[in-house]
C-alpha positions as a Markdown table, in Angstrom:
| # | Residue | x | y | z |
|---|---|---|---|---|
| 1 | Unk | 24.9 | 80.2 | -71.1 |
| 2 | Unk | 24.1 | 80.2 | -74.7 |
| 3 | Unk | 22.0 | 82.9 | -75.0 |
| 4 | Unk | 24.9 | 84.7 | -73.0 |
| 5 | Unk | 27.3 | 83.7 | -75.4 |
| 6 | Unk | 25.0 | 85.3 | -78.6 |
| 7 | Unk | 24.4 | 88.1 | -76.4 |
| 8 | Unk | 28.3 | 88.5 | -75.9 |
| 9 | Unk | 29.1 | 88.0 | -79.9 |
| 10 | Unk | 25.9 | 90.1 | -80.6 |
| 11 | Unk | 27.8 | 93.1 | -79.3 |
| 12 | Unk | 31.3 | 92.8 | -80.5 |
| 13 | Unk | 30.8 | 91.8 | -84.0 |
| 14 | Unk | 29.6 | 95.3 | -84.7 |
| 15 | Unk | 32.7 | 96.3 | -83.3 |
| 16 | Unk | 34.2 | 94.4 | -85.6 |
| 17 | Unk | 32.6 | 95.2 | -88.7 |
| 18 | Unk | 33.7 | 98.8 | -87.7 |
| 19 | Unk | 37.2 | 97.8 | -87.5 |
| 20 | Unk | 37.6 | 95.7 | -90.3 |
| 21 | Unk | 38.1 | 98.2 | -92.9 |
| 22 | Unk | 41.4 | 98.7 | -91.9 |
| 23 | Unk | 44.1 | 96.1 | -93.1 |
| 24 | Unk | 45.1 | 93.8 | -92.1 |
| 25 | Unk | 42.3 | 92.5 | -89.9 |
| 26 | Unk | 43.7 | 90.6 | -87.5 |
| 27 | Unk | 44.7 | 93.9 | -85.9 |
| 28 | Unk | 41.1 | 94.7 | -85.3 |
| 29 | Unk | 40.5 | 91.5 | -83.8 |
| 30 | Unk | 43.6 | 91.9 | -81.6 |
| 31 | Unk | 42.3 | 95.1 | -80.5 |
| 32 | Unk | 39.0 | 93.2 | -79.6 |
| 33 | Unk | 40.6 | 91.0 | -78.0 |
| 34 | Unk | 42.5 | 93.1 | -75.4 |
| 35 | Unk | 39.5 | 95.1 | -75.1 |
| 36 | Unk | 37.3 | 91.9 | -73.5 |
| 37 | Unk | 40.5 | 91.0 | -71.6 |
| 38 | Unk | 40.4 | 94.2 | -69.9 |
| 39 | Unk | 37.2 | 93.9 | -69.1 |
| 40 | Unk | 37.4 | 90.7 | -67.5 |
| 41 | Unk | 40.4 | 91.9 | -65.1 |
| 42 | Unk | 38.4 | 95.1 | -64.2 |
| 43 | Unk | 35.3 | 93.0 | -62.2 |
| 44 | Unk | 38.0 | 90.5 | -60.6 |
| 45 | Unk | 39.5 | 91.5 | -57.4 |
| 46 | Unk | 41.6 | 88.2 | -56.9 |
| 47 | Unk | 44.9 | 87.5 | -58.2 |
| 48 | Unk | 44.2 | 84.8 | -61.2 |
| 49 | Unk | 40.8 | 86.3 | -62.5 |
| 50 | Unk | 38.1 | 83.3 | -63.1 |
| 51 | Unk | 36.5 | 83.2 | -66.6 |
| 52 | Unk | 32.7 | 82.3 | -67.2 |
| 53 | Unk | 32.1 | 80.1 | -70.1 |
| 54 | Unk | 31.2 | 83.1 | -72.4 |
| 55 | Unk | 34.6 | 84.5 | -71.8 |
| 56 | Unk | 36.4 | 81.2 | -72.9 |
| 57 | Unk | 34.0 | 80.6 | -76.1 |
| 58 | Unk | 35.0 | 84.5 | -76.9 |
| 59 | Unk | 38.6 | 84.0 | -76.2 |
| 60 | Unk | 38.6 | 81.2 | -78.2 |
| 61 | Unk | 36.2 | 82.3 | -81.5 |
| 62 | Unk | 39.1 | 85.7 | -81.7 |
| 63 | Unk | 42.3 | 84.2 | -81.2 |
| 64 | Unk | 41.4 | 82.0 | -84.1 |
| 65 | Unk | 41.4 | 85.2 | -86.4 |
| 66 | Unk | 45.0 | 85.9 | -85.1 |
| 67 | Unk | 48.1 | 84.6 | -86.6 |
| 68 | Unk | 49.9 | 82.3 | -84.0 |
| 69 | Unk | 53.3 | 84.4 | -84.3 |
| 70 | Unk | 51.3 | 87.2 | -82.5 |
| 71 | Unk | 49.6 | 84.9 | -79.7 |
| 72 | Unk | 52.9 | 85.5 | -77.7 |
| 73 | Unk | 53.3 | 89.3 | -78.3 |
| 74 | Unk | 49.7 | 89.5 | -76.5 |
| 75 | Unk | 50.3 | 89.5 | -73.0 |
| 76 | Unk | 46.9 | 87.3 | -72.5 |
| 77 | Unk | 46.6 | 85.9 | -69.3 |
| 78 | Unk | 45.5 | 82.3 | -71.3 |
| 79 | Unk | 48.5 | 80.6 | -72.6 |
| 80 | Unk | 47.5 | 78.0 | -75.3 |
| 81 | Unk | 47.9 | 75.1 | -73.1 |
| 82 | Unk | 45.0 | 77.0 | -71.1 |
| 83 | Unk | 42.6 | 76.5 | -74.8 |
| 84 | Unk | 43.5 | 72.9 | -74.7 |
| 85 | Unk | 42.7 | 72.4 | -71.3 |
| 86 | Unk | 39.9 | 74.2 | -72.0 |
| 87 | Unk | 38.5 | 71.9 | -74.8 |
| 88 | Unk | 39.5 | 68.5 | -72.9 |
| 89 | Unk | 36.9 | 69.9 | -70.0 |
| 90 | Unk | 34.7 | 69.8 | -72.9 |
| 91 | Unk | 35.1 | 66.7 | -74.4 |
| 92 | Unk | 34.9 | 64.9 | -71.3 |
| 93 | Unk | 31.8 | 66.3 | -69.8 |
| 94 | Unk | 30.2 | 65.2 | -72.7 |
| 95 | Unk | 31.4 | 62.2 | -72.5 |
| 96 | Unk | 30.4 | 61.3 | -69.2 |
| 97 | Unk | 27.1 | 62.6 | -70.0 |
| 98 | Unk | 26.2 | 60.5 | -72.6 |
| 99 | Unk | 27.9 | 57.1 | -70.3 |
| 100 | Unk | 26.1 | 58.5 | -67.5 |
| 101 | Unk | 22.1 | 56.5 | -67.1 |
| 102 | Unk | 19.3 | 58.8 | -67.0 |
| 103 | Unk | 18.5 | 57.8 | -63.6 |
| 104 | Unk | 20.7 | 56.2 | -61.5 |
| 105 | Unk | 19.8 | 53.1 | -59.1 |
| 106 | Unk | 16.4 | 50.8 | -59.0 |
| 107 | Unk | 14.1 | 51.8 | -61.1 |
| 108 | Unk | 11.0 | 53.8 | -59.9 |
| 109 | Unk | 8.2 | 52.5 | -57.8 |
| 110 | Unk | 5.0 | 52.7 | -59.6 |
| 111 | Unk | 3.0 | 55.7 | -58.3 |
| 112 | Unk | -0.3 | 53.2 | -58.3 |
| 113 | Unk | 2.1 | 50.6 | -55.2 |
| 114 | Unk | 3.2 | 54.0 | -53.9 |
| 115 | Unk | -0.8 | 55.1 | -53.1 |
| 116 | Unk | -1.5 | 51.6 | -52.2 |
| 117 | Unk | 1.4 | 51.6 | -49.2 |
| 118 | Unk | 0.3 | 55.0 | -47.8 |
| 119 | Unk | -3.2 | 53.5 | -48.1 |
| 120 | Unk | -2.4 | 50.3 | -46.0 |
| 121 | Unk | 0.1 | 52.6 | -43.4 |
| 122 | Unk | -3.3 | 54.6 | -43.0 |
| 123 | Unk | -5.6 | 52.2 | -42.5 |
| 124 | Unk | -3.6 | 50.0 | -39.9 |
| 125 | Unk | -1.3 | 52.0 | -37.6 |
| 126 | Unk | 0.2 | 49.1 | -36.0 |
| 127 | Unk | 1.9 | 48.1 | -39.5 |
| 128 | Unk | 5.0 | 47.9 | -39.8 |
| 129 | Unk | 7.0 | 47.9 | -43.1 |
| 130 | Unk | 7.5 | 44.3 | -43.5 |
| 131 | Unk | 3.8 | 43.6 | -42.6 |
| 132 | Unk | 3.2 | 46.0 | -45.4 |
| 133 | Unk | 5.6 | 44.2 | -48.0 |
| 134 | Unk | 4.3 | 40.9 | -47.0 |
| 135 | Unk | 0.2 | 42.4 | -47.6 |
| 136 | Unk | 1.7 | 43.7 | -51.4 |
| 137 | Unk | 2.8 | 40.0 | -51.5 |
| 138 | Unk | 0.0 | 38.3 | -50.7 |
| 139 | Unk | -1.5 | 40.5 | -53.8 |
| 140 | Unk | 1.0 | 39.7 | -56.4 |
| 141 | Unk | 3.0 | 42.8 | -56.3 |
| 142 | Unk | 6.8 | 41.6 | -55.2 |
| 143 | Unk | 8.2 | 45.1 | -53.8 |
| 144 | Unk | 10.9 | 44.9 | -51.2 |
| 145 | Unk | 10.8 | 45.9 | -47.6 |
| 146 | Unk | 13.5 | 48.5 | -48.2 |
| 147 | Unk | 11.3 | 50.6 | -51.3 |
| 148 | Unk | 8.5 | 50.0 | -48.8 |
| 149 | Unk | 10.2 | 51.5 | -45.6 |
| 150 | Unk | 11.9 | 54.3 | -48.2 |
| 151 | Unk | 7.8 | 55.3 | -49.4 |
| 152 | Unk | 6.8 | 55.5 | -45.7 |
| 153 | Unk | 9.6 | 57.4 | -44.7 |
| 154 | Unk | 9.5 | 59.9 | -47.7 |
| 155 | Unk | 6.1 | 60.8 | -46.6 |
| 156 | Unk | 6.6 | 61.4 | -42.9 |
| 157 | Unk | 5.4 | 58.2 | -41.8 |
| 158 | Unk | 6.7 | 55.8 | -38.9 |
| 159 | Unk | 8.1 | 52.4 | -41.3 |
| 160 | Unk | 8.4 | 50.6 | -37.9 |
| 161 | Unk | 5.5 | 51.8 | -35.3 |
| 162 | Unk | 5.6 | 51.1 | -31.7 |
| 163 | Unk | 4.7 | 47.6 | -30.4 |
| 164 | Unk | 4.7 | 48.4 | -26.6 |
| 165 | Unk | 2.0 | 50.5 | -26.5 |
| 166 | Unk | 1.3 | 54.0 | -27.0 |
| 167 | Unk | 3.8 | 56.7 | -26.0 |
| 168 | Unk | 3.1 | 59.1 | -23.0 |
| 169 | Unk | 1.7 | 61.7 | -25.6 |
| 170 | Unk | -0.4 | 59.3 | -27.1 |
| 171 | Unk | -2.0 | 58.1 | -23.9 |
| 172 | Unk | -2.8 | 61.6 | -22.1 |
| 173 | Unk | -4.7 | 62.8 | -25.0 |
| 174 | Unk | -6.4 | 59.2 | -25.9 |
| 175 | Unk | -7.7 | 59.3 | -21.9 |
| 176 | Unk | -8.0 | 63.3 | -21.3 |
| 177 | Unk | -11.6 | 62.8 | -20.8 |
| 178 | Unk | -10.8 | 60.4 | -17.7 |
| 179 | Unk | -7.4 | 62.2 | -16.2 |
| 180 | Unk | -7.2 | 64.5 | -13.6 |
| 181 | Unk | -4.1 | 66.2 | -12.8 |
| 182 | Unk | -2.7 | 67.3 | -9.5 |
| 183 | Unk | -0.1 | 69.2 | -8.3 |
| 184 | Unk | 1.2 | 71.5 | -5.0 |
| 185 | Unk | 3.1 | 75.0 | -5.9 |
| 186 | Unk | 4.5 | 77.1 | -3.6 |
| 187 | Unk | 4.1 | 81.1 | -2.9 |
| 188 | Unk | 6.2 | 83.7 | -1.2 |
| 189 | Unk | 4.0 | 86.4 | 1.5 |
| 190 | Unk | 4.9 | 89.7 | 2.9 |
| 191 | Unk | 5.1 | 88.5 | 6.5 |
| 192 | Unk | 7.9 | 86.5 | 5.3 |
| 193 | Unk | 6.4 | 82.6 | 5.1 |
| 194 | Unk | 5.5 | 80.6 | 2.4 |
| 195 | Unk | 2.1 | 79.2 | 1.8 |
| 196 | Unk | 1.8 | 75.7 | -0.3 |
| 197 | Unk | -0.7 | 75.7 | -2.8 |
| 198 | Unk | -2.6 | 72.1 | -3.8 |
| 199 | Unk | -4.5 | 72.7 | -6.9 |
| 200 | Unk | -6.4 | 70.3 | -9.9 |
| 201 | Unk | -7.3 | 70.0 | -13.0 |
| 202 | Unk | -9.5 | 68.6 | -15.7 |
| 203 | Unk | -7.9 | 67.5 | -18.8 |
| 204 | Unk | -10.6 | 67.3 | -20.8 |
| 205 | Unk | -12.7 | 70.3 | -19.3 |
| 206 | Unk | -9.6 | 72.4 | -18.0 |
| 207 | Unk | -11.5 | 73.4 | -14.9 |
| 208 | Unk | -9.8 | 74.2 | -12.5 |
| 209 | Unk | -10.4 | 73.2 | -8.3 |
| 210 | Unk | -8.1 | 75.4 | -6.0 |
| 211 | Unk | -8.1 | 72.8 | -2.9 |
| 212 | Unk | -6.2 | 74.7 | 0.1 |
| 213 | Unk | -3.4 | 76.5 | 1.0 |
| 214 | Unk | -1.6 | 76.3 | 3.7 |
| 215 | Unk | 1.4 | 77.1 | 5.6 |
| 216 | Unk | 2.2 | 73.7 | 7.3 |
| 217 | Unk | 1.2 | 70.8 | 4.6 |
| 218 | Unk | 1.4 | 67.9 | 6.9 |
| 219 | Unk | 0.0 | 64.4 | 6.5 |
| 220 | Unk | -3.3 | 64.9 | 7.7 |
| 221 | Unk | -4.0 | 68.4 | 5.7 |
| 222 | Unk | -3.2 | 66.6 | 2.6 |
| 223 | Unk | -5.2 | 63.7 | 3.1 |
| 224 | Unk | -8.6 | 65.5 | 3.7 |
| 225 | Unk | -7.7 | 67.7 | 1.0 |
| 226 | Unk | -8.1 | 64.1 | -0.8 |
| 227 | Unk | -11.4 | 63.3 | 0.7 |
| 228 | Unk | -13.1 | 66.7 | -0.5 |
| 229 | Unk | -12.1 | 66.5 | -4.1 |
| 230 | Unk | -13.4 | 63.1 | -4.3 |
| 231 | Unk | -16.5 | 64.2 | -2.9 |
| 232 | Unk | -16.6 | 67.1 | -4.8 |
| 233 | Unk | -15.8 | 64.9 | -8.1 |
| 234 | Unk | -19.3 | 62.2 | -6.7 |
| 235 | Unk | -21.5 | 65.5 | -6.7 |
| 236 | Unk | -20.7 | 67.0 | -10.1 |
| 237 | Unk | -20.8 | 63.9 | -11.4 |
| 238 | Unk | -17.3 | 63.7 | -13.3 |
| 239 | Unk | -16.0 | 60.5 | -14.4 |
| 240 | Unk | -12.2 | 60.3 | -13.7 |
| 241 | Unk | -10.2 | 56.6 | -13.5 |
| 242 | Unk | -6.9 | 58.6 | -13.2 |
| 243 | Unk | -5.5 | 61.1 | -11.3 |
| 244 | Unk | -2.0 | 62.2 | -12.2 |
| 245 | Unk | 0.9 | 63.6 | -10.1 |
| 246 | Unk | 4.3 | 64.1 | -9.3 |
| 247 | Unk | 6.8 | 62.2 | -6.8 |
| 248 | Unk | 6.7 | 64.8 | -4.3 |
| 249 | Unk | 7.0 | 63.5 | -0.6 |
| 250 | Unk | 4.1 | 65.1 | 0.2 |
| 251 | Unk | 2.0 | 62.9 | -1.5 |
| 252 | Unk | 2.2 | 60.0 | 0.4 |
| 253 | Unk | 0.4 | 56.4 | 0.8 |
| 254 | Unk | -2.4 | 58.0 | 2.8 |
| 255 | Unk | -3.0 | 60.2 | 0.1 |
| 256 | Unk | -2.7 | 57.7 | -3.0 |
| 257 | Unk | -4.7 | 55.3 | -0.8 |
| 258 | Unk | -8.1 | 57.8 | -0.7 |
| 259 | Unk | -8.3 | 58.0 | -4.4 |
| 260 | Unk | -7.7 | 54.1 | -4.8 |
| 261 | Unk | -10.7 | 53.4 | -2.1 |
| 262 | Unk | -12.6 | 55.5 | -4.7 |
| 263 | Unk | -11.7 | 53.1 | -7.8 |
| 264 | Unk | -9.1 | 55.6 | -9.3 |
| 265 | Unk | -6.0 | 54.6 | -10.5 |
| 266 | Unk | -2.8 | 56.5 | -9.2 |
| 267 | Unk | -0.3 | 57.5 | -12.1 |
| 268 | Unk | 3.1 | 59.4 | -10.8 |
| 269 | Unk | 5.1 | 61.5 | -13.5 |
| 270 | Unk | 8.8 | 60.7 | -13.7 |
| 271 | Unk | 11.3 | 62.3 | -11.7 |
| 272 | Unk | 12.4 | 65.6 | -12.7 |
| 273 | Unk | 10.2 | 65.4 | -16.0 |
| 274 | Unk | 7.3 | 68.1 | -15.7 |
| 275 | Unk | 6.3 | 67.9 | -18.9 |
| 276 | Unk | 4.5 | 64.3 | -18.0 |
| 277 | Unk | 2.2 | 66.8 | -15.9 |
| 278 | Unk | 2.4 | 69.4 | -18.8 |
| 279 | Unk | -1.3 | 70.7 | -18.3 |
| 280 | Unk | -0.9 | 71.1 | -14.3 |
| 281 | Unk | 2.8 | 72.9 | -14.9 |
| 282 | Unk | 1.2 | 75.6 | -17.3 |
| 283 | Unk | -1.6 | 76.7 | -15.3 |
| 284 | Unk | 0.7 | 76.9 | -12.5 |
| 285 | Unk | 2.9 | 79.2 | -14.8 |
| 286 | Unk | -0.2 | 81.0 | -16.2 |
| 287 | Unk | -1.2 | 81.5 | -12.4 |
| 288 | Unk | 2.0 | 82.8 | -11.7 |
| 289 | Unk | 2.4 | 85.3 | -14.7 |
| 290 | Unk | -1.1 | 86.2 | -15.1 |
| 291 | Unk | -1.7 | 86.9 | -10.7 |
| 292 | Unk | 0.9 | 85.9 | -8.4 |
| 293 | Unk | 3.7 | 87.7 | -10.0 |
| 294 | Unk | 1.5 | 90.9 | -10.2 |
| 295 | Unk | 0.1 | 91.3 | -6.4 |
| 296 | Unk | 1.8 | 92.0 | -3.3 |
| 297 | Unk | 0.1 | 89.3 | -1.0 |
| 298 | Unk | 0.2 | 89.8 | 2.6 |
| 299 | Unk | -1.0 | 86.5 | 4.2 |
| 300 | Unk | -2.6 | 83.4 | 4.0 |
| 301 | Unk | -6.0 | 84.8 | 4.2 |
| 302 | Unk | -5.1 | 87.3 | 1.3 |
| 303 | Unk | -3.8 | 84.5 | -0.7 |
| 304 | Unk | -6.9 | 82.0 | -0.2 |
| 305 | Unk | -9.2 | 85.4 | -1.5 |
| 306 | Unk | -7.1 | 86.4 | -4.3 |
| 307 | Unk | -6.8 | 82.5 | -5.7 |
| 308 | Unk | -10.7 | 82.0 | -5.2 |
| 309 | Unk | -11.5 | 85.0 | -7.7 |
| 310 | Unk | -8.7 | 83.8 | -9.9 |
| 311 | Unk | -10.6 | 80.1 | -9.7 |
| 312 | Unk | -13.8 | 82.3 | -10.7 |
| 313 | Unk | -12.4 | 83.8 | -13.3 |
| 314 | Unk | -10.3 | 81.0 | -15.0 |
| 315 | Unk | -13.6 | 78.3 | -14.9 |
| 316 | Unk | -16.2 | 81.1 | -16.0 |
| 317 | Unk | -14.4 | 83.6 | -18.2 |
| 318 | Unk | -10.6 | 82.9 | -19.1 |
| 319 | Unk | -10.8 | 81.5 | -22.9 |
| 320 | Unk | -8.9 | 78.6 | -23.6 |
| 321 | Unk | -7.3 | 77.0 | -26.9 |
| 322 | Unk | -7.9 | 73.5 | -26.3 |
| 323 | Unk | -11.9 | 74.3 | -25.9 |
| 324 | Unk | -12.2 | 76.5 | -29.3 |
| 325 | Unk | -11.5 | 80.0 | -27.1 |
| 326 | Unk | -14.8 | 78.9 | -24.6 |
| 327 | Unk | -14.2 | 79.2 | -20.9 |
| 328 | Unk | -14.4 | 75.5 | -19.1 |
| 329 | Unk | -17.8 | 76.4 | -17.2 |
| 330 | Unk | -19.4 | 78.7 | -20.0 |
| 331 | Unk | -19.7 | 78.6 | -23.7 |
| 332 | Unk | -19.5 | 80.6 | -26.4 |
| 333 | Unk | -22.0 | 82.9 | -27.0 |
| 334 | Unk | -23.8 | 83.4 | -30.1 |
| 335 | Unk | -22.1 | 85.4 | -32.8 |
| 336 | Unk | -23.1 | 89.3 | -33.1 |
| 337 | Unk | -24.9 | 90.4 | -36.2 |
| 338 | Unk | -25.7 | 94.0 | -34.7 |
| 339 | Unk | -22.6 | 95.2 | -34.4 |
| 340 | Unk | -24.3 | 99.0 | -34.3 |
| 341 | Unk | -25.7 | 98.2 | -30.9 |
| 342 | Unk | -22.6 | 96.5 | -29.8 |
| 343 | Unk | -21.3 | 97.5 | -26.5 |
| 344 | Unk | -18.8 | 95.9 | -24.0 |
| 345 | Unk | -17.9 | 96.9 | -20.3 |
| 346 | Unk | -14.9 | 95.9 | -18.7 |
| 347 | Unk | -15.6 | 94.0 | -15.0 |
| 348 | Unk | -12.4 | 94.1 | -12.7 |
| 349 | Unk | -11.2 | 91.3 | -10.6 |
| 350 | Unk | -8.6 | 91.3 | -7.8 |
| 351 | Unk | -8.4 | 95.0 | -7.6 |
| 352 | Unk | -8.0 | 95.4 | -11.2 |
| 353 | Unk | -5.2 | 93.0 | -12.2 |
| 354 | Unk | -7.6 | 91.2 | -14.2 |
| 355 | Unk | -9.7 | 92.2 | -16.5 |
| 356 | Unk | -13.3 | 90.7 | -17.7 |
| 357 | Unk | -15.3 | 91.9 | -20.7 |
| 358 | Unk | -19.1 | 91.2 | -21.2 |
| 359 | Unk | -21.9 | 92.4 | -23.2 |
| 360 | Unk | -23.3 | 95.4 | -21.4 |
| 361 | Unk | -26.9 | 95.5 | -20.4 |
């Protein structure tokens, strides 16, 4: 504002100085002075044109070099009232600046208490803000619960964590290695039926066990589909305490009851929640994107051929995020250095809606 201000007198005093030599001088610095008014009106597009503070220190600083008997014979748009005004703004900004503390409120936590908080928040999770205030305490440092929950919450942290346990997040990724998810998707065929799909996953792995598909999924279908996971899950040696579904019907007591003879515990999602099942639901849409939705399939025997080379390629080849890009049956290779002798052929699946890339020979 003040560098504006020079800047503004800067250029009119030589304008001034020009002017002066003709008596009397008041006339030059009226002539300044409807100059800078005209100016002002020419950038304002409303009605009662609004003045920066530049323009009200000029306004003043020239009509103090004009006789008050011409002040009326001006025409300004500023009445004298307007100057006064002007200068009570002034006088009681300052004012209130100088009655006004430098900072407002409690005085500032220390930064040395503020590192020692974040320090006790980190090191026990289940801490809650008062259990912190009461620790500081016990040290000699009297800070209350409020500063302490408004430290915790500046820096994105819970003030009062949860005492029932961890949330559903929490507990799917603190048990991944021991989940398995399941889940039964349907899919439309040429010859007009629909086939039912019953598929699992590893959540720690991601592989992936296409169980059946079949047009009828009645009790019995179901319940052997059951028996051959587990049996599958005793010979490749996975250790699973939980296998996770939804509420469908189809999942009934026969089915639940096969996995509990096995020592696995039965956890259902909530109903109408799919994200509980979140892993399951996004192959299932990957499957559906990435196959399904590009392939005309014609039956049931189509369907079981197509989903066993889309098993294939999704355990052996598909790269996933949650395993650093590896596929869940085959790691990543070594990184190239010869990158002159690099070469890569393309291996079609499913009658070339997927594609595979490998090293060629």
């Amino acid at each position: 504002m003040c560098l504006r201000f020079v800047f503004l007198l800067a250029v009119q005093i030589p304008a001034w100085l020009r002017l002066s030599r003709r008596p009397p001088a008041w006339k030059d610095a009226e002539i300044l002075l409807l100059r800078h008014q005209l100016a002002v009106l020419q950038r304002q597009t409303a009605a009662r044109p609004k003045l920066t503070w530049t323009d009200r220190a000029l306004f003043a600083v020239l009509l103090t070099l004009i006789p008050r008997s011409r002040h009326n014979a001006l025409h300004l748009f500023i009445t004298p009232g307007t100057i006064l005004r002007w200068h009570r703004d002034i006088v009681r900004r300052r004012w209130a600046a100088k009655s006004r503390p430098k900072r407002p409120g409690r005085p500032p936590t220390h930064r040395r208490i503020v590192r020692l908080v974040l320090r006790m928040a980190a090191d026990n999770e289940h801490w809650g803000y008062r259990r912190i205030a009461g620790e500081l305490a016990g040290l000699g440092i009297a800070v209350a619960p409020s500063t302490v929950w408004e430290i915790l919450k500046k820096h994105g942290i819970n003030p009062a964590p949860r005492r029932a346990g961890p949330d559903w997040a929490q507990f799917l990724r603190s048990q991944a290695e021991a989940i398995l998810a399941l889940d039964l998707f349907t899919v439309d065929l040429l010859d007009g039926t629909k086939a039912y799909v019953l598929a699992a996953i590893e959540h720690a792995t991601r592989r992936i066990r296409i169980l059946g598909a079949t047009a009828h999924p009645g009790g019995q279908w179901i319940v052997q589909q059951a028996r051959n996971l587990c049996m599958d899950l005793d010979q490749a040696s996975v250790s699973v305490k939980f296998v996770l579904h939804d509420r469908d019907a189809t999942f009934h007591e026969g089915f639940d009851a096969v996995f509990t003879a096995a020592g696995l515990r039965i956890v259902r999602s909530g109903v109408r929640m799919p994200r509980m099942n979140s892993i399951m639901e996004r192959w299932i849409g990957g499957c559906r994107r990435e196959l399904l939705d590009r392939t005309l399939i014609w039956n049931l025997p189509h369907l079981r051929k197509i989903l066993a080379a889309f098993e294939h390629h999704h355990n052996d080849h598909r790269p996933h995020m949650a395993l650093s890009s590896a596929a869940p049956l085959k790691p990543l290779p070594p990184e190239v250095t010869d990158l002159k002798g690099f070469r890569v052929r393309r291996r079609d699946r499913v009658g070339g809606v997927i594609h595979e890339y490998q090293h060629a020979a």
